[in-house]
SENUDO-622221 format. One line per 4 residues: their letters; for each residue x, y, z of C-alpha. Coordinates in nm, 4 decimals. Layout:
SENUDO-622221
A> X/Y/Z | ...;
This chain:
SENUDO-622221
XXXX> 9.0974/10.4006/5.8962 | 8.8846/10.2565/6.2035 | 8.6227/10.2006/6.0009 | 8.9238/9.9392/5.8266;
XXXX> 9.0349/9.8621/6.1533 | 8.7223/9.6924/6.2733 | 8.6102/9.5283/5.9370 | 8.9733/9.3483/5.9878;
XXXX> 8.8776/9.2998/6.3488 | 8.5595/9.1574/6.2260 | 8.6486/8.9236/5.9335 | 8.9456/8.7505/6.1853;
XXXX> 8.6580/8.7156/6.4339 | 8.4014/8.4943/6.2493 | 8.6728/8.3905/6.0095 | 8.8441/8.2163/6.1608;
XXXX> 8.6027/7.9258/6.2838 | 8.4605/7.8825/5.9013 | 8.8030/7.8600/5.7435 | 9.0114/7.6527/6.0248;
XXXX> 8.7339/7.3544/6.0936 | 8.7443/7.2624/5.7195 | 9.1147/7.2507/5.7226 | 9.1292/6.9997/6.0212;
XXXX> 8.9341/6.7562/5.8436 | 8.7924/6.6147/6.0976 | 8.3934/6.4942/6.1850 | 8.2004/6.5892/6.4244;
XXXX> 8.1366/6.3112/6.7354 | 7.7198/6.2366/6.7276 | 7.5571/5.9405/6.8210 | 7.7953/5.6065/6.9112;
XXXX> 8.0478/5.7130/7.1729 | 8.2554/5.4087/7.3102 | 8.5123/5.6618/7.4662 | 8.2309/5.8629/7.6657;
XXXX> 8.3750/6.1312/7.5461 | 8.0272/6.3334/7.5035 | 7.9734/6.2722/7.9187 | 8.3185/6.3286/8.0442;
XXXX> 8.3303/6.6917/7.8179 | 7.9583/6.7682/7.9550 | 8.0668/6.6880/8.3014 | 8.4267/6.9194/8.3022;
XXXX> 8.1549/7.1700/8.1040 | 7.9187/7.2073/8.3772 | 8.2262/7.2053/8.6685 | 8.3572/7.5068/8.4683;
XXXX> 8.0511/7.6867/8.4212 | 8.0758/7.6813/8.0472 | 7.8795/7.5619/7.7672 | 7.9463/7.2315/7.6377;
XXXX> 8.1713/7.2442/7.3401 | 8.1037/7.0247/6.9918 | 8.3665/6.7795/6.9850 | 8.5606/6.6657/6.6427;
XXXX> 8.7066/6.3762/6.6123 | 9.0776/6.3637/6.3440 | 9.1529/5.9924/6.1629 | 9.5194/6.0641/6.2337;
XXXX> 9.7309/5.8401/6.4675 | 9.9692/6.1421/6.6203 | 9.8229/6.1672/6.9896 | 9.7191/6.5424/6.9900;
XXXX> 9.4060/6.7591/7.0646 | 9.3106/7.1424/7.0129 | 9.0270/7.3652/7.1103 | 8.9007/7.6565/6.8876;
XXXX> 8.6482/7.9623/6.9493 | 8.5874/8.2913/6.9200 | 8.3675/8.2915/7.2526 | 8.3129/8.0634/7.5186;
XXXX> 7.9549/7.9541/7.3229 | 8.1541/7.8385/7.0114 | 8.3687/7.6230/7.1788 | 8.5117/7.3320/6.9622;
XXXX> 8.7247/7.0608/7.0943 | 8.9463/6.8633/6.8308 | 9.1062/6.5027/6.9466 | 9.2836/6.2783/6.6981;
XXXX> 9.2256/5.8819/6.7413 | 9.5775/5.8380/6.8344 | 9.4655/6.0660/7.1431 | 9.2317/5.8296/7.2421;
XXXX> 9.4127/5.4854/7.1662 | 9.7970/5.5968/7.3423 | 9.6840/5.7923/7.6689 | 9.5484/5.6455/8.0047;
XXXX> 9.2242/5.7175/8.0719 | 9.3794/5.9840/8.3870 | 9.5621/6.1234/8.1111 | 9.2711/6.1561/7.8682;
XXXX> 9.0509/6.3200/8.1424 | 9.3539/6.5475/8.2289 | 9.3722/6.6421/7.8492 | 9.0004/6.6712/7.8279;
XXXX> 8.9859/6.9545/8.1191 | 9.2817/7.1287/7.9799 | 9.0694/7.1845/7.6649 | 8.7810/7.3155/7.9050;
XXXX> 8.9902/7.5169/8.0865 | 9.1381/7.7118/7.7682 | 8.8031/7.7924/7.6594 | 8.7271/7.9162/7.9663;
XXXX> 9.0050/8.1266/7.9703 | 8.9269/8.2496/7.6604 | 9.3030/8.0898/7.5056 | 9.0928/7.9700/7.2567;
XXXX> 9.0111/8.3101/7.1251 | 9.3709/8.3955/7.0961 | 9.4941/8.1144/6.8890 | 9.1541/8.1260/6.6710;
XXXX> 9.2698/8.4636/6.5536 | 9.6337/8.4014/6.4935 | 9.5634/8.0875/6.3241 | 9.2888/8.3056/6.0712;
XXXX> 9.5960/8.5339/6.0459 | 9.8493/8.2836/5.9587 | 9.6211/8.1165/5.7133 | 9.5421/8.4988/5.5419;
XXXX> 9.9636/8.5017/5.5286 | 9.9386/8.1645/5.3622 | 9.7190/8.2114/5.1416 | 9.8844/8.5641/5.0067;
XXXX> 10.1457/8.3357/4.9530 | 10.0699/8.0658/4.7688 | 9.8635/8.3704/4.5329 | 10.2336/8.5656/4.4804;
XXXX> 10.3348/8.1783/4.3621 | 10.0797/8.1576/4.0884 | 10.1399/8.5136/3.9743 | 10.4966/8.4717/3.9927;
XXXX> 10.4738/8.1136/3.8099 | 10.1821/8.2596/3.5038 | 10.4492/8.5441/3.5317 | 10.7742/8.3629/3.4043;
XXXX> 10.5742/8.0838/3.2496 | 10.8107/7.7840/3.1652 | 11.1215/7.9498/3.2518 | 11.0433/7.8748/3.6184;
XXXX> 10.9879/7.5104/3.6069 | 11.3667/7.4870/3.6309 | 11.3927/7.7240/3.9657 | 11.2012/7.5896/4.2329;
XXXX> 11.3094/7.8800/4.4480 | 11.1032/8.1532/4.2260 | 10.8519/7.8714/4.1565 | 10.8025/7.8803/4.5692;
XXXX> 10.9099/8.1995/4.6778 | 10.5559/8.3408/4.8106 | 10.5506/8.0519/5.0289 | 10.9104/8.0510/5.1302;
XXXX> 10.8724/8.4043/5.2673 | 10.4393/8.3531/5.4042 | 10.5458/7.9922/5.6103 | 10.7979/8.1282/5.8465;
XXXX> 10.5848/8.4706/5.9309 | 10.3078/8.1902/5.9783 | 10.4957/7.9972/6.2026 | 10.5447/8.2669/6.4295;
XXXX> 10.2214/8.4250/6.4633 | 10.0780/8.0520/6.5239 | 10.3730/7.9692/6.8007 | 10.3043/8.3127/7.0013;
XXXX> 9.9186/8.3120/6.9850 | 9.8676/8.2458/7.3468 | 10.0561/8.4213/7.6019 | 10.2607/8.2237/7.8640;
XXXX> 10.0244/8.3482/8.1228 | 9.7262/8.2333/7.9485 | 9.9502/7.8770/7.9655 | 9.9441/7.9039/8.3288;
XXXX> 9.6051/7.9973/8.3807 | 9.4686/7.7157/8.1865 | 9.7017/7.4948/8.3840 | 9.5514/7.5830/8.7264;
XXXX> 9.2276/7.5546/8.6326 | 9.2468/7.2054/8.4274 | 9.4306/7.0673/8.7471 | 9.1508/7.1784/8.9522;
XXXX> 8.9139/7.0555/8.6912 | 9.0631/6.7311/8.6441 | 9.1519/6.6346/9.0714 | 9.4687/6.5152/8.9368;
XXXX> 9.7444/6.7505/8.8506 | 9.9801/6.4500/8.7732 | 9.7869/6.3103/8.5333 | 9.7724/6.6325/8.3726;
XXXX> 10.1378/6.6951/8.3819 | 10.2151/6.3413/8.2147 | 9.9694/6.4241/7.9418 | 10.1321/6.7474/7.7934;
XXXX> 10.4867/6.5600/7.8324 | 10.3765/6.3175/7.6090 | 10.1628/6.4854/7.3676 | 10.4454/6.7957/7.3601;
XXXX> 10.7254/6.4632/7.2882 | 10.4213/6.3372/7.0207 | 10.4519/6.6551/6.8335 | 10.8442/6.5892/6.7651;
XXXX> 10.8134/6.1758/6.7205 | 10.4212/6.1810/6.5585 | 10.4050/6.5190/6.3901 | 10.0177/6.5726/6.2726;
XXXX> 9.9645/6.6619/5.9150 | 9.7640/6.9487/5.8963 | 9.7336/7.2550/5.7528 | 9.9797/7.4916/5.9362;
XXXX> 9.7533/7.7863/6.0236 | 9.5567/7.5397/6.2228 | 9.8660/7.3528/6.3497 | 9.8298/7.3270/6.7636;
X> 10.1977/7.3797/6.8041;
């Protein structure tokens, strides 16, 4: 039963980074950088005392970011485009050394992990779908409820394990140090309004085990 125990352990670990990066869709920022992003993230890096992390860039117009990693070495920072056209530049900087600061915290570890579990819970789901639909064959195409009951029951467990992946305190620490890291705690505080109001008014279409909120 360990021995089970830590091959689950092990499979969320490194899972979680090969199966989540795909599902964002996004490419990787190399080369041409009119934001500067590649120097501001270094900078924030080497304040932190953390590696610099890869940063992704998402072709979606909903103003949001998210950081993945299993260790503060595989740091990944994701920002969509709408990020980068609808904040200040205060506000992106804030944004950028929140990311920093939850892989320095280790946050990022957290919500890697949940998000590997809530795709794994997804994923059994959508499989008790096809069984259920090779299972009752044409009689189902009239019942979309038994036709989508897997994910019906999978999406809400999802949701759950996805919303309380990091703890408040981990919130908080993150906080503090991105204020520090950023020299303006304002800024920062106006960014997370808005991108926590974007989530309601621009919603991000992603996969929803690697949904940031």
């Amino acid at each position: 039963s360990v021995a089970v125990a830590l091959s689950i352990n092990a499979i969320l670990f490194f899972y979680g980074d090969l199966r989540l990066v795909p599902l964002l869709q996004s490419s990787e920022l190399e080369g041409q950088d009119p934001w500067g992003l590649l120097n501001k993230v270094q900078d924030l890096a080497e304040k932190a005392r953390v590696p610099t992390p890869r940063i992704f860039l998402i072709n979606s117009s909903s103003p949001q970011s998210l950081v993945l990693g299993r260790s503060v070495k595989s740091g990944k920072m994701f920002l969509t485009e709408g990020l980068l056209r609808q904040l200040t530049k205060p506000e992106l900087h804030a944004i950028l050394a929140y990311n920093i600061a939850c892989i320095k915290t280790m946050a990022t570890l957290s919500f890697t992990v949940a998000s590997a579990l809530a795709d794994a819970v997804l994923t059994l789901g959508n499989a008790i779908d096809r069984i259920l639909n090779q299972i009752l064959g044409s009689r189902s195409k009239e019942r979309t409820d038994s036709r989508h009951f897997g994910s019906a029951l999978s999406a809400p467990i999802a949701a759950v394990i996805v919303r309380l992946a990091v703890s408040r305190s981990e919130y908080l620490a993150a906080d503090q140090l991105a204020a520090q890291l950023s020299g303006s705690p304002k800024a920062l505080a106006t960014a997370l309004w808005k991108l926590y109001s974007y989530s309601y008014t621009q919603p991000i279409t992603v996969h929803p085990a690697a949904s940031p909120f």
